[in-house]
C-alpha positions in Angstrom: -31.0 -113.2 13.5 -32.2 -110.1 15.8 -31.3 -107.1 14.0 -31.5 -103.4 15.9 -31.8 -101.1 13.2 -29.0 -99.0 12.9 -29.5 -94.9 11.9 -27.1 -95.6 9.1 -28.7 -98.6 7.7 -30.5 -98.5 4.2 -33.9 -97.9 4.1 -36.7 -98.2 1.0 -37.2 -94.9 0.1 -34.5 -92.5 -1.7 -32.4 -89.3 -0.9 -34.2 -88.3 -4.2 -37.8 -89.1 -3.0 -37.1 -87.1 0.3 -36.1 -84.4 -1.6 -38.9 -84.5 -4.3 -41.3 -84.8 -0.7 -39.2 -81.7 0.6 -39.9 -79.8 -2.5 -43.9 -80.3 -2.6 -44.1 -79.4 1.4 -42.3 -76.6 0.6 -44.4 -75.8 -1.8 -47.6 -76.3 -0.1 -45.8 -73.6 2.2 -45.0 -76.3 5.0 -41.9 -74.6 6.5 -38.9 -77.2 6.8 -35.5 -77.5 8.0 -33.2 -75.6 5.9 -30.3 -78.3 6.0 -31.8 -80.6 3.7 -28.9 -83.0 4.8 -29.7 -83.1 8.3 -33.1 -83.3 7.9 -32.5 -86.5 5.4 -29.9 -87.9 8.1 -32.4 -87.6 10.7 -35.4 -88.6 8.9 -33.3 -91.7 7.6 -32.4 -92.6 11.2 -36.0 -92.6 12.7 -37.3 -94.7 9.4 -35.2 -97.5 9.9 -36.7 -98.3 13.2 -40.4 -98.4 11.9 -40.0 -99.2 8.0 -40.0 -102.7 8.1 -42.7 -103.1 10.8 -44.9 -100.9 8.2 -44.1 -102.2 4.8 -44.9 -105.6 6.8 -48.2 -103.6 7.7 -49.2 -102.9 4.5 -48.7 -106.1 2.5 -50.9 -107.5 5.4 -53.6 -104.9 5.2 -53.2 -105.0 1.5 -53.0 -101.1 1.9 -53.5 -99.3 -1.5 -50.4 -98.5 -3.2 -49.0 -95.3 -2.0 -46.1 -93.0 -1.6 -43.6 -94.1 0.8 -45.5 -96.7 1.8 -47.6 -99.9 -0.2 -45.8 -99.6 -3.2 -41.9 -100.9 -2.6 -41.3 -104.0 -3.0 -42.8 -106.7 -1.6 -40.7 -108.0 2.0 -40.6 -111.5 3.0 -43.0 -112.2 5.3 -41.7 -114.0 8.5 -43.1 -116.8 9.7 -45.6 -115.3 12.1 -47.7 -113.4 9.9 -48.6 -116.0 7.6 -50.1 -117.6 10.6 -51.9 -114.1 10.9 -52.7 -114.1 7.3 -54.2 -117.2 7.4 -56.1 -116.4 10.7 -57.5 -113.4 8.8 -58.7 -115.3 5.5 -60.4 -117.7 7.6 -62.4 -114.7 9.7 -63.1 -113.1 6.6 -64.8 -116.4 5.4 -66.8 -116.9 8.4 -67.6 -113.7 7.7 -69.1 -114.1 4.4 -71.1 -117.2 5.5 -72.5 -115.1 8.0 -73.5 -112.1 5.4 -74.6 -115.2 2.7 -77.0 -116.2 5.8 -78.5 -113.2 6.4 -79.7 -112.2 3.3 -81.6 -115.6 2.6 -83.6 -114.7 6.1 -87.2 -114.0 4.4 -87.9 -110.8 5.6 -91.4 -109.9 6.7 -93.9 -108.1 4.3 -96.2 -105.0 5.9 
C-alpha cells in the first residue's frame, strides 16, 4: 500500500518530548514560537513526511542511539533495504580482506 503521509498522522516522538525539546532551546536562549500548539502542529506535520525515511536511515546506518532519532523502536524494514543491507555486509567484507591483505605485505626495512 502507497501511503502519503498525512499532517495529522501519528508520528514517533511525543507532544511531551517536543515540549521537554522546547524547554531546553528555550533555555539555551534559542528564541521559539510562542504558541507552543502551533509550533507542535506544524512541527508534527513536516515529521511525518521524513520520519519514516529516517528511522529507516538509522537502523541501516546503525546510527548511535539518539534523541529523536536511533532510539524508537525498531520499523520493519521493507523488502528493499535488506537487499541494501546485504549489499553493504558483503562490501564491508571485501573490505576487510582487503585491510587483512595489506598488512601481511612485508614492508621494506631502511
Amino acid at each position: 500500500m502507497d501511503h502519503t503521509p498525512q499532517p495529522d498522522d501519528p508520528i514517533c516522538l511525543t507532544r511531551a518530548e517536543f515540549d521537554q525539546a522546547c524547554a531546553e532551546l528555550l533555555a539555551a536562549g534559542v528564541p521559539i514560537k510562542a504558541d507552543r500548539d502551533d509550533a507542535w502542529r506544524n512541527f508534527a506535520g513536516w515529521r511525518v513526511t521524513y520520519e519514516r525515511p529516517l528511522l529507516t536511515l538509522a537502523h541501516l546506518t546503525m546510527a548511535p542511539t539518539a534523541p529523536w532519532t536511533a532510539d524508537r523502536a525498531p520499523l520493519p524494514l521493507p523488502a528493499h533495504a535488506l537487499h541494501i543491507s546485504h549489499a553493504q555486509r558483503h562490501i564491508a567484507q571485501q573490505a576487510q580482506r582487503h585491510n587483512d591483505a595489506l598488512t601481511t605485505i612485508p614492508t621494506r626495512k631502511e
